[in-house]
C-alpha positions as CSV (number, residue, x, y, z in Angstrom):
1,X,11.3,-6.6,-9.2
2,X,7.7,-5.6,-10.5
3,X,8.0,-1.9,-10.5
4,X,4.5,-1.7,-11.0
5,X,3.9,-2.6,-7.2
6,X,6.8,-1.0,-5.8
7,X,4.5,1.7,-4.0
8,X,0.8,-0.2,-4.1
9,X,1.9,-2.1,-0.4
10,X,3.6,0.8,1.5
11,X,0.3,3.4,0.0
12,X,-2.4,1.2,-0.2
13,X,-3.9,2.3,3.4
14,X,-3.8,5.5,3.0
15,X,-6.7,5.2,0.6
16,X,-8.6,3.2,3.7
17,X,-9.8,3.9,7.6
18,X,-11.1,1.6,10.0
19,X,-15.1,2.2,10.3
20,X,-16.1,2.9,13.8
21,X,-18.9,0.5,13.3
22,X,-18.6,-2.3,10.6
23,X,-15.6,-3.5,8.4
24,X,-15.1,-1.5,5.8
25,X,-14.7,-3.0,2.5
26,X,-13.0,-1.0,-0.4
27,X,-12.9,-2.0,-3.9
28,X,-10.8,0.1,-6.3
29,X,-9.8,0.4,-10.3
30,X,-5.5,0.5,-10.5
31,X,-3.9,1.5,-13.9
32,X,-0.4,1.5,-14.4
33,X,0.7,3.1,-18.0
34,X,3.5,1.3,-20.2
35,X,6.9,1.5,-18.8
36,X,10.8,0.7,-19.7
37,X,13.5,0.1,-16.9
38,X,17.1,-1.0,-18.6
39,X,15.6,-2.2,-21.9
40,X,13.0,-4.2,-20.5
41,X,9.3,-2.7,-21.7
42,X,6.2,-3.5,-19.5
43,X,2.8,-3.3,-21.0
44,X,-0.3,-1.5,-19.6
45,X,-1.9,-2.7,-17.0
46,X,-5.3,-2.5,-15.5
47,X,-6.1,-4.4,-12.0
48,X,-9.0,-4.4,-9.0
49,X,-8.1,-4.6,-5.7
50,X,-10.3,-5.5,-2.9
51,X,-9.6,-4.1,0.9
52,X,-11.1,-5.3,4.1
53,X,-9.7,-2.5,7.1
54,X,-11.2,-3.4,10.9
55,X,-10.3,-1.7,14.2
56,X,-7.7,-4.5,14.2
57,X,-7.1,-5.9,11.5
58,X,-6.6,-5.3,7.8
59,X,-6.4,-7.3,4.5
60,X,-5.8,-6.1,1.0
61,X,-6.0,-8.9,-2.1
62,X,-4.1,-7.6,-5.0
63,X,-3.1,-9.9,-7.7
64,X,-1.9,-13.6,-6.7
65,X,-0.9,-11.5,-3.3
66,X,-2.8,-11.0,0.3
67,X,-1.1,-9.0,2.9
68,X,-3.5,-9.2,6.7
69,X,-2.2,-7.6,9.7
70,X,-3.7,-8.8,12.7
71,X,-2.6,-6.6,15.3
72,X,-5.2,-8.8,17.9
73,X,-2.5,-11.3,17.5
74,X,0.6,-9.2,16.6
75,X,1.0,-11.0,13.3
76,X,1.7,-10.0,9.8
77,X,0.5,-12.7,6.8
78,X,2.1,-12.5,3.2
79,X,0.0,-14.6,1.4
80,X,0.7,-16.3,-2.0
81,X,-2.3,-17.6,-3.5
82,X,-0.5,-19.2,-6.9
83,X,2.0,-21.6,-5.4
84,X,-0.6,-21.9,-1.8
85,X,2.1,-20.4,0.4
86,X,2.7,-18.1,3.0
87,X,4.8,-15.9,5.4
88,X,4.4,-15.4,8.9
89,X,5.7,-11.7,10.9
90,X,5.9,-10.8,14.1
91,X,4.8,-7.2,14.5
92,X,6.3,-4.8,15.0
93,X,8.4,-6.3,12.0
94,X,11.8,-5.3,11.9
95,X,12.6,-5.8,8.0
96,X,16.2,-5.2,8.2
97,X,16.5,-8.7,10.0
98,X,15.6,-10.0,6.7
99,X,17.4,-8.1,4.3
100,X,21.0,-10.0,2.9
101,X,23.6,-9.5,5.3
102,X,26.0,-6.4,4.5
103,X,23.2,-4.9,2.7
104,X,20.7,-3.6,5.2
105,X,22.0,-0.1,5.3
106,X,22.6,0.6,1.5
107,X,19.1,-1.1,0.4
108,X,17.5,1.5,3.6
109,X,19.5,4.4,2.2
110,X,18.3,3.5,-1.1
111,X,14.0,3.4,-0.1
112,X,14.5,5.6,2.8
113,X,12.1,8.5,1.5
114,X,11.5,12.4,2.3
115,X,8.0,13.2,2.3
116,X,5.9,16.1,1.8
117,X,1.9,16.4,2.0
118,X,0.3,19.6,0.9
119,X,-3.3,20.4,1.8
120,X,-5.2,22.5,-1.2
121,X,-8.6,24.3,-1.1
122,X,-9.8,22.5,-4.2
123,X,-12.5,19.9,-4.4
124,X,-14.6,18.0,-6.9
125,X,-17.5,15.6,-6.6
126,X,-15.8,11.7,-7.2
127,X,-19.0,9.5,-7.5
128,X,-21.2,9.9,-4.6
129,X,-18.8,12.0,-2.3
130,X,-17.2,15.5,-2.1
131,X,-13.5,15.4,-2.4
132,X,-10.4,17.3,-1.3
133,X,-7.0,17.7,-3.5
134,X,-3.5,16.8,-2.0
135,X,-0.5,17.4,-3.7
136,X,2.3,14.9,-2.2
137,X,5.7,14.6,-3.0
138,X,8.0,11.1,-2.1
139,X,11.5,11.3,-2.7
140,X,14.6,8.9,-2.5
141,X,18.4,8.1,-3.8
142,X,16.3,5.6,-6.1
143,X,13.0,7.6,-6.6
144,X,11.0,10.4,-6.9
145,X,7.1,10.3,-6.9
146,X,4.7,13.3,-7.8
147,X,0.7,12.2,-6.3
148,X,-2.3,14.1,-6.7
149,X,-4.9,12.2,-3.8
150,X,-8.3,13.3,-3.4
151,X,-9.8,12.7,0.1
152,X,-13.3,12.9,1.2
153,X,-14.8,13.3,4.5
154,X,-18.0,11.9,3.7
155,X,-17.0,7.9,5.0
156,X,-16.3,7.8,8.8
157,X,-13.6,6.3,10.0
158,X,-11.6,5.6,12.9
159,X,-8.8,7.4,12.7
160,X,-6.7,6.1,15.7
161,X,-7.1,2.5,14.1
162,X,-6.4,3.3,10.8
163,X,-3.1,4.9,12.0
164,X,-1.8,1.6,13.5
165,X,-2.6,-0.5,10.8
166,X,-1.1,1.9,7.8
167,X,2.7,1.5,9.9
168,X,2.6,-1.8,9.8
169,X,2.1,-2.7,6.6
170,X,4.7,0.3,6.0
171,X,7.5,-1.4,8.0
172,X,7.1,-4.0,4.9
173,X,9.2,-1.4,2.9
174,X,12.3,-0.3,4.0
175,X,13.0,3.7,4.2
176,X,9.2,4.1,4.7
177,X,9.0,5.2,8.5
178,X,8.6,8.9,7.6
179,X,5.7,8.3,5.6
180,X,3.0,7.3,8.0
181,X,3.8,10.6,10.1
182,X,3.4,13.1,6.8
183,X,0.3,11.0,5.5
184,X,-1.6,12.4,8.8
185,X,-2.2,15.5,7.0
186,X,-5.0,13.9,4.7
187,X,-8.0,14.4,6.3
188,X,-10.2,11.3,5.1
189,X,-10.5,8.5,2.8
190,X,-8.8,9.0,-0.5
191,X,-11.2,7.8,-3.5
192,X,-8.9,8.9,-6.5
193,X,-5.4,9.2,-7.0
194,X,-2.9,10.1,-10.0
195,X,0.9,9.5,-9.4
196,X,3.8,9.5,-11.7
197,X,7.7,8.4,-10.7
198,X,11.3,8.8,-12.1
199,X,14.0,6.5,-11.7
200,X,17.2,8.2,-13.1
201,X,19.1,5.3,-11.4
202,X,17.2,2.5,-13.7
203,X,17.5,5.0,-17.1
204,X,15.4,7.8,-15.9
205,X,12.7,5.4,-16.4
206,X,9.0,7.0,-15.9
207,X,5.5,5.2,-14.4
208,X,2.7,6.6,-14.1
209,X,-0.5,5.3,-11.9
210,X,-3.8,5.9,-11.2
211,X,-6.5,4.7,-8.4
212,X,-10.3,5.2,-8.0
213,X,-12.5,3.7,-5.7
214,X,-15.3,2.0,-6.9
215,X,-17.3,1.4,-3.7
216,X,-16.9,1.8,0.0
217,X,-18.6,0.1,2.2
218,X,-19.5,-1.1,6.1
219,X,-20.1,-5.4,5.7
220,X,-19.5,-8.0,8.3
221,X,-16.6,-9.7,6.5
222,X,-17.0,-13.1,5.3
223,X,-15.7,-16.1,7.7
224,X,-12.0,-16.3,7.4
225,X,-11.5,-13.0,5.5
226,X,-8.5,-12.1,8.5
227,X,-6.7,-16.2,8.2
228,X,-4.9,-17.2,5.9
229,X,-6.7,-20.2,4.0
230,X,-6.8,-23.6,4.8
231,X,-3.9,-26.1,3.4
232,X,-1.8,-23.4,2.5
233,X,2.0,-24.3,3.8
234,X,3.6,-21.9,5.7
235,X,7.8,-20.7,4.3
236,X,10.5,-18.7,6.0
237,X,10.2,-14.9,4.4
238,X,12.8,-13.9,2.3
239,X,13.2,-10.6,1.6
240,X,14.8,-10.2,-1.6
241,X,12.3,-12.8,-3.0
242,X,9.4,-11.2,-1.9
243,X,10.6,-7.6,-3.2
244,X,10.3,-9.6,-7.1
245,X,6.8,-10.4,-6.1
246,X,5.5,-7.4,-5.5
């Protein structure tokens, strides 16, 4: 498994909102610092990711990886760009279905997370916007994450919409249902964020992460931005295998 990723599916819309007009299209600056879990070092890495979030529909391209929701169609795409494949989900998607037989309720216990948003009075100016600190804690048997978010009110959003999307692309990560509730408490769209994460079950191994948006901003999407592309062959999703691809 890419530890690296472990978090960017399940988190990554809670730095978006569905625009009450256009799309809006987010393009953001990841860093994850040098790691070791078990022996095995990982190098630094640096990465953009682009996001398109309608009042229906969502896709976020990161790496050889697309995820769209389409909730017009009650669908969930997994997209793999380097071998042309891809998954297809029926929403609401009920992960445990997938998960090895036996297993579903020790890999659940496992990612099933406690989470705790607190609200601060401080702000700072990120780029062109004003921006509000949130402290937020994520804890599990196999994990425990420390976030620093920064939030501005300055891009509109709607919030209902944005709401819908973010839990399903959460029900992708098992344990994660408590999230989408405690994430309410950010007010806006998050345009900077610092986390840092302790395994003691894979050697007490530490990551650290950080986000900044780049740009935000309303665009009719491109044609075909929500499909997946054309001559890509569709294969049954496997969870276990899709959990190393993250």
């Amino acid at each position: 498994m890419d530890i690296r990723r472990v978090f960017a599916a399940s988190c990554v819309l809670v730095l978006a909102a569905a625009s009450a007009s256009a799309d809006l299209k987010l393009v953001k600056q990841q860093h994850t610092g040098a790691f070791t879990v078990m022996g095995r070092e990982t190098p630094a890495s640096d990465e953009e990711q682009t996001s398109w979030i309608g009042s229906d529909r969502s896709r976020i391209d990161s790496g050889e990886r697309s995820t769209i929701v389409r909730l017009d169609a009650n669908k969930l795409y997994i997209v793999n760009h380097a071998d042309k494949t891809f998954h297809t989900l029926e929403l609401p998607v009920e992960i445990e279905k997938f998960m090895p037989p036996g297993m579903a309720d020790q890999i659940k216990a496992m990612m099933t997370f406690v989470v705790t948003v607190t609200p601060t009075e401080e702000s700072k100016t990120i780029g062109d916007w004003t921006a509000r600190r949130y402290d937020i804690v994520m804890t599990s048997q196999m994990v425990t994450t420390s976030m620093t978010m920064w939030a501005t009110k300055d891009v509109a959003f709607d919030q209902k919409s944005f709401h819908r999307l973010y839990e399903h692309l959460n029900s992708l990560n098992p344990g994660m249902a408590a999230v989408a509730a405690e994430m309410r408490k950010i007010d806006g769209l998050v345009v900077e964020q610092e986390s840092s994460s302790s395994m003691p079950m894979m050697g007490d191994a530490k990551i650290t992460r950080s986000e900044r948006t780049l740009s935000a901003t309303e665009l009719e999407p491109p044609p075909g931005t929500y499909e997946v592309p054309a001559g890509y062959s569709e294969q049954p999703f496997d969870f276990m295998a899709s959990m190393q691809r993250q």
